[in-house]
C-alpha positions in Angstrom: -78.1 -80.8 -53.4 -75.4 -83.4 -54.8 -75.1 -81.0 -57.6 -74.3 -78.2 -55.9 -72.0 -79.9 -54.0 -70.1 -81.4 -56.9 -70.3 -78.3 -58.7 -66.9 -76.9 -59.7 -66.0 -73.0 -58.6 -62.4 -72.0 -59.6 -61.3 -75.4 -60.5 -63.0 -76.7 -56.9 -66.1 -78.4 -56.5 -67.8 -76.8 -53.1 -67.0 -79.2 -50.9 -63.6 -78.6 -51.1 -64.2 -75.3 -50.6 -65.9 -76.2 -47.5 -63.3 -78.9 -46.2 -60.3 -76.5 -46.6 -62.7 -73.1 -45.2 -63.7 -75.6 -42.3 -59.9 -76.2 -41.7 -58.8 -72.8 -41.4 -61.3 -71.8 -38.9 -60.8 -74.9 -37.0 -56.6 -73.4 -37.2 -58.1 -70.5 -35.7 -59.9 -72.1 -32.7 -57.6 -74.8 -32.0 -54.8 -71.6 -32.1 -57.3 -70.2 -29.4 -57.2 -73.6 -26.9 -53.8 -73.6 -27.4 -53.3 -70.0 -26.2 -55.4 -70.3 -23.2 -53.6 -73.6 -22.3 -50.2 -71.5 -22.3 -51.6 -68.7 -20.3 -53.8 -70.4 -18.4 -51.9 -73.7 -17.6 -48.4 -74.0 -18.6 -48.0 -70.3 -16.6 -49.4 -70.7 -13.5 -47.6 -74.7 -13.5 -44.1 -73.1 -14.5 -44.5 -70.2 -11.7 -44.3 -72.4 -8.9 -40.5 -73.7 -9.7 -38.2 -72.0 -8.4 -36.1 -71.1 -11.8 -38.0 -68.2 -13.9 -36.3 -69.2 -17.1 -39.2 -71.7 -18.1 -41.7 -69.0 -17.1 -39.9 -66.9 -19.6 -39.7 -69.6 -22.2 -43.1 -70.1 -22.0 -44.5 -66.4 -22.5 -42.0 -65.7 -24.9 -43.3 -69.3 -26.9 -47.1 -68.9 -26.4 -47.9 -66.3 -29.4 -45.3 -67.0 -32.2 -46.2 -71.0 -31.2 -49.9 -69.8 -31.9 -49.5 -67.7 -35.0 -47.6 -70.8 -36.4 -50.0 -73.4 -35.9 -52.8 -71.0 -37.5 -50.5 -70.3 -40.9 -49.7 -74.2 -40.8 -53.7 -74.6 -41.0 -54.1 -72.3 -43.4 -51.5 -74.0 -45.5 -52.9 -77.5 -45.3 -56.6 -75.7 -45.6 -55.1 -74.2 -49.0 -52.7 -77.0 -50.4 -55.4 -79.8 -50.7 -57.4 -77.1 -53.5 -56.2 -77.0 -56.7 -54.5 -74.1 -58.4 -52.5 -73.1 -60.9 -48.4 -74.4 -60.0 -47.4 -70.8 -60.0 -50.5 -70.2 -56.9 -49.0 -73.3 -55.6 -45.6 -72.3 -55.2 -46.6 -69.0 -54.0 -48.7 -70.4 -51.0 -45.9 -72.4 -50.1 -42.9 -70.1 -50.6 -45.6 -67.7 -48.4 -45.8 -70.3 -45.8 -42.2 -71.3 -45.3 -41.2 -67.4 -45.0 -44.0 -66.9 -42.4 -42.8 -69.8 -40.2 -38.8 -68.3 -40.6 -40.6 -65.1 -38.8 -42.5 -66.6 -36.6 -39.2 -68.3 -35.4 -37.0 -65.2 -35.4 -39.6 -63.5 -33.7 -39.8 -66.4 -30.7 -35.8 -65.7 -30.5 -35.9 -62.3 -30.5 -38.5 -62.2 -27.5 -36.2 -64.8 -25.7 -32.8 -63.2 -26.4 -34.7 -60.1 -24.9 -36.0 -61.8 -21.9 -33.0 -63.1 -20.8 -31.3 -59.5 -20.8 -33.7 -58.4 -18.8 -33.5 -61.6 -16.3 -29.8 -61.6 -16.2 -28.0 -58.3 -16.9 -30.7 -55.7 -16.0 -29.9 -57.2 -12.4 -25.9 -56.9 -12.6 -26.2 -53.5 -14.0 -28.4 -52.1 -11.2 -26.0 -53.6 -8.8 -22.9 -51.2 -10.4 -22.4 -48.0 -9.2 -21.7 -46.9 -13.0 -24.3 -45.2 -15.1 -22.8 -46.4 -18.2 -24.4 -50.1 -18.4 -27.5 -48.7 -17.5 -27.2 -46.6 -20.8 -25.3 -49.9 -23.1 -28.0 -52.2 -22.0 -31.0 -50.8 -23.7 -28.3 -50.3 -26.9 -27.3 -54.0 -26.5 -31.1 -55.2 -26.9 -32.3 -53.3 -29.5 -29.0 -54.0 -31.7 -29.6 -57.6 -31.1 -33.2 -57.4 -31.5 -32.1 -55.8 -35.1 -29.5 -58.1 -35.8 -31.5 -60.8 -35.0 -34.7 -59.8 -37.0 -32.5 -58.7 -40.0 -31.3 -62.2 -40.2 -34.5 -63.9 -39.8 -36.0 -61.3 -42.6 -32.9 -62.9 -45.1 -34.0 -65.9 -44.2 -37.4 -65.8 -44.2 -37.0 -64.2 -48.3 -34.7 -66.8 -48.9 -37.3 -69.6 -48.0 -40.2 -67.2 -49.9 -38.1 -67.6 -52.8 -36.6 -64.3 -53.4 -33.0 -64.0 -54.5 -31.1 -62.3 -51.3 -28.1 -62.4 -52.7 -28.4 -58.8 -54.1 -30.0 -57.6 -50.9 -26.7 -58.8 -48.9 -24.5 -57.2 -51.8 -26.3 -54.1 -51.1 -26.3 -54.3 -47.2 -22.7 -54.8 -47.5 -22.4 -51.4 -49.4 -23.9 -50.0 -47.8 -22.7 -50.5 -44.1 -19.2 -50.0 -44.9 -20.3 -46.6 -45.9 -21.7 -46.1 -43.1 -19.3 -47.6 -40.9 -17.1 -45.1 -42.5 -19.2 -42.2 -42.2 -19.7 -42.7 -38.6 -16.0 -44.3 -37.5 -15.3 -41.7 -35.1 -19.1 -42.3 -32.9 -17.9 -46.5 -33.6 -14.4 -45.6 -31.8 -16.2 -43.6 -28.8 -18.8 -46.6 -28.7 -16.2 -49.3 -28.2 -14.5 -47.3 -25.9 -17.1 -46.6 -23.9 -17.6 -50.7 -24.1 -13.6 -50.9 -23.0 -14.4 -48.5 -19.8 -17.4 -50.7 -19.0 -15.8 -53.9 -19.4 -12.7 -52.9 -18.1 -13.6 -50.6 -15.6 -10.7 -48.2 -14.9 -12.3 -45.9 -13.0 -16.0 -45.6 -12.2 -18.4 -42.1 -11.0 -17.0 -40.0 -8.5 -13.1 -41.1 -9.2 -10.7 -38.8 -9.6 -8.5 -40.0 -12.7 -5.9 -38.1 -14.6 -5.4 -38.5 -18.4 -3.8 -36.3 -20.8 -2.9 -33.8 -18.4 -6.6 -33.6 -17.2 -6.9 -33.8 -13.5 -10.5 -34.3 -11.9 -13.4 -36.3 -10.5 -15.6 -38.4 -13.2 -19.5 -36.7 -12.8 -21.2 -38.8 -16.2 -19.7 -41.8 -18.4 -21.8 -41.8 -21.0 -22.0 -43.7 -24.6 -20.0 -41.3 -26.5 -18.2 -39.3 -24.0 -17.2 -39.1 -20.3 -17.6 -35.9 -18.5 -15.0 -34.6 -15.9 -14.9 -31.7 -13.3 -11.3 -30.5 -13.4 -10.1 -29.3 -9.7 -10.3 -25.7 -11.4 -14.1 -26.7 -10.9 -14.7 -27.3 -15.0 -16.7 -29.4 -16.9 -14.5 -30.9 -19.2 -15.7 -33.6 -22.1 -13.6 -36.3 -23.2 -14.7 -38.7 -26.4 -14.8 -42.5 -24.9 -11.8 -43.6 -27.7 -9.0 -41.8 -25.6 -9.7 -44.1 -22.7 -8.8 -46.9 -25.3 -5.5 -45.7 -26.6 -4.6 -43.8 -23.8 -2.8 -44.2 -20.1 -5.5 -43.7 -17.2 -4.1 -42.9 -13.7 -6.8 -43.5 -10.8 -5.9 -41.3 -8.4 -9.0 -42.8 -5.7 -7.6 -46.2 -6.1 -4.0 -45.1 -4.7 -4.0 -46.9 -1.2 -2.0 -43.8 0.4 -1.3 -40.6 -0.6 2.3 -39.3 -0.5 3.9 -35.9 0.3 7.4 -34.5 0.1 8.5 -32.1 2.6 11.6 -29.8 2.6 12.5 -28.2 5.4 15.6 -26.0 6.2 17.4 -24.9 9.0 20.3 -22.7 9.7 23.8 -23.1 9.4 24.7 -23.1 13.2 22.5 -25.9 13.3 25.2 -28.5 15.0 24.8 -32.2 14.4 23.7 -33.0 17.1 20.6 -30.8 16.8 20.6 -32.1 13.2 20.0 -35.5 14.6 17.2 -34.6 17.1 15.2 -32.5 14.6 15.1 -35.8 12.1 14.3 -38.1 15.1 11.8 -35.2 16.0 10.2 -35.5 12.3 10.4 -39.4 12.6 8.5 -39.4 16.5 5.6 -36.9 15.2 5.0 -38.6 11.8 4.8 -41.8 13.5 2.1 -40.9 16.2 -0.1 -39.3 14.0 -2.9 -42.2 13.2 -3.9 -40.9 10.5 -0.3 -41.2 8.5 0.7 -44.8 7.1 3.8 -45.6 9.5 5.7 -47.9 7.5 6.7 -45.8 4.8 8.6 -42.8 6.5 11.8 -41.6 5.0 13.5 -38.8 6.4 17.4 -37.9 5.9 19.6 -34.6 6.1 20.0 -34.6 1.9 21.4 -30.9 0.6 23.6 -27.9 2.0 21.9 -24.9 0.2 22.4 -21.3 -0.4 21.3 -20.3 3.2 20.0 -23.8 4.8 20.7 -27.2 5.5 17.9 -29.3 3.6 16.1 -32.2 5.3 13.9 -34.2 3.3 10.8 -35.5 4.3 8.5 -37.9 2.8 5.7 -39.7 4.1 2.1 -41.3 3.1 -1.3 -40.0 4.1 -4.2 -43.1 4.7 -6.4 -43.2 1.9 -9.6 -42.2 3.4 -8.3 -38.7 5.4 -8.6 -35.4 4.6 -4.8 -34.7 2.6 -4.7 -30.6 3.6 -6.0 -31.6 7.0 -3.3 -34.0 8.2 -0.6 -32.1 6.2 -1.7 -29.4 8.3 -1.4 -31.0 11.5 1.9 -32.2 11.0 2.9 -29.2 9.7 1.9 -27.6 12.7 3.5 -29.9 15.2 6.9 -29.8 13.4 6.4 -26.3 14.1 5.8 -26.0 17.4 8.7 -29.0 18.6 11.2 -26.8 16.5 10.0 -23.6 18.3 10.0 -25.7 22.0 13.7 -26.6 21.2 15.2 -24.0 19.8 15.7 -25.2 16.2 15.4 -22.4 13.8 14.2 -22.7 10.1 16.4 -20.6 7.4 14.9 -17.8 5.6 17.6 -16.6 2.5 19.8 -14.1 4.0 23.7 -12.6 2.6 26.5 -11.9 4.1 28.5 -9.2 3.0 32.7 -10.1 3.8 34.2 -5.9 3.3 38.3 -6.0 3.3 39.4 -3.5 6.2 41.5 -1.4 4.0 37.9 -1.0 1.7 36.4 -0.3 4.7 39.1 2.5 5.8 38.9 3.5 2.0 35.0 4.5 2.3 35.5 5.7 5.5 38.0 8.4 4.4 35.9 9.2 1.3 33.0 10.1 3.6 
């Protein structure tokens, strides 16, 4: 039995080969204990406080924490036999590359985690559809930024020479950042409209001559239906460079009136019909009071102009109260006499032309 024992197999007698076999497996199981201590301990002692961000660190720890103490136990199982230098390195190079991914991977799940514990909830409290689409976008680039760096590092630690690899990367992303420049600009303007927030769904914004009512921001684009009732599509980038009115944020809406009346209007009628304007503008509670101007401003072909302007509240119906002020000038007018011009000529005929045709005939 002592020879068996002491008998060599691939430079190791066989109770090395035990020892280091025994200390894997007891990696394994003591990987297992811990496991069930983080699921079945730490969680249910970290749910009852009142913060979720240690249940989250917790979940998120349990597994790559496990898979790391195994490939430590492996290592230690493995180091104490002998091999050639070349195994040696190997083994180790393997081992410090495993624990770099094992650590990316416990950030990546904990960047992810809090995404979803703290900007998931502001994004379902905005009315926008736009950070529901970026916030899927956001964790998967960060989940790829952050395991492509861990990968780096993890070859760099295994030995390899990443120096090339980053050469290459570098190529290879400014062709594609040139390839794809346009969809970058629509991206980060899409970012500006979400960060900035000019205008959200359902505003009606004017750009580029494009009047309508936002239906979709997307990634790429933002779709508008134009008051001809048409779809229009407008890359994200022209909301960067360009100048955005917001029509639905205006706190009143204005409107310029011209009215005329006839020539034998008399001052004094002139007078009445502005004060008349001023009275039925200012008792209408559904017109902003304090901004009423109203002044006898042109003599015309075949009127006297008076201009009116004045400011509709934000939330009425604009035809609506235009009509009912429209309708009330009309009717004072017609109750006091005060007629409106319609173009008309007057001919002025000499006598002596008139005696002239008269003769003819």
């Amino acid at each position: 039995m002592p020879n068996i024992l002491e008998k060599l197999f691939y430079q190791n007698t066989f109770t090395d080969w035990v020892t280091s076999i025994g200390i894997v497996v007891a990696s394994l199981i003591l990987g297992k204990i811990i496991f069930w201590i983080f699921k079945s301990v730490f969680k249910k002692a970290f749910s009852k406080t009142k913060t979720k961000l240690d249940d989250i660190l917790v979940d998120m720890l349990d597994e790559p924490f496990v898979f790391g103490m195994v490939a430590w136990g492996i290592h230690i199982g493995l180091s104490r036999l002998k091999f050639h230098d070349s195994i040696h390195n190997l083994i180790n190079n393997f081992m410090f590359g495993f624990i770099s991914l094992m650590g990316t991977w416990f950030v990546a799940r904990c960047v992810s985690a809090a995404i979803d514990l703290f900007l998931v909830p502001i994004a379902e409290k905005t009315d926008s559809d736009f950070d529901d689409h970026l916030l899927p976008i956001i964790k998967k680039s960060s989940n790829l930024g952050i395991w492509a760096l861990g990968i780096i590092v993890g070859l760099n630690n295994a030995g390899f020479d990443v120096g090339a690899l980053i050469a290459g990367m570098g190529i290879g992303g400014l062709a594609l950042a040139m390839a794809a420049k346009d969809t970058v600009s629509n991206f980060f303007g899409g970012v500006t409209v979400f960060v900035d927030k000019p205008f959200k769904i359902h505003d009606r914004i004017k750009i580029n001559g494009i009047d309508g009512t936002v239906i979709e921001i997307g990634l790429r684009s933002t779709r508008i239906k134009t008051l001809e009732r048409r779809i229009v599509t407008i890359p994200n980038a022209k909301f960067a460079d360009g100048i955005v009115e917001n029509v639905t944020l205006e706190p009143h809406r204005k409107v310029i009136l011209n009215l005329g009346l006839m020539y034998d209007t008399t001052p004094e009628q002139m007078k009445s019909a502005m004060s008349y304007l001023k009275d039925i503008i200012d008792t209408n509670p559904k017109t902003y009071n304090d901004d009423v101007f109203i002044g006898f401003n042109s003599w015309g072909d075949f009127s006297l102009g008076i201009l009116v302007i004045y400011y509709i509240n934000k939330d009425e119906n604009y035809l609506e109260v235009q009509t009912e002020v429209n309708l009330a000038i009309l009717e004072k007018f017609n109750s006091e006499g005060l007629g409106f011009a319609f173009p008309t000529q007057t001919l002025d005929i000499p006598k002596e032309n008139l005696n002239l045709m008269d003769g003819r005939s």
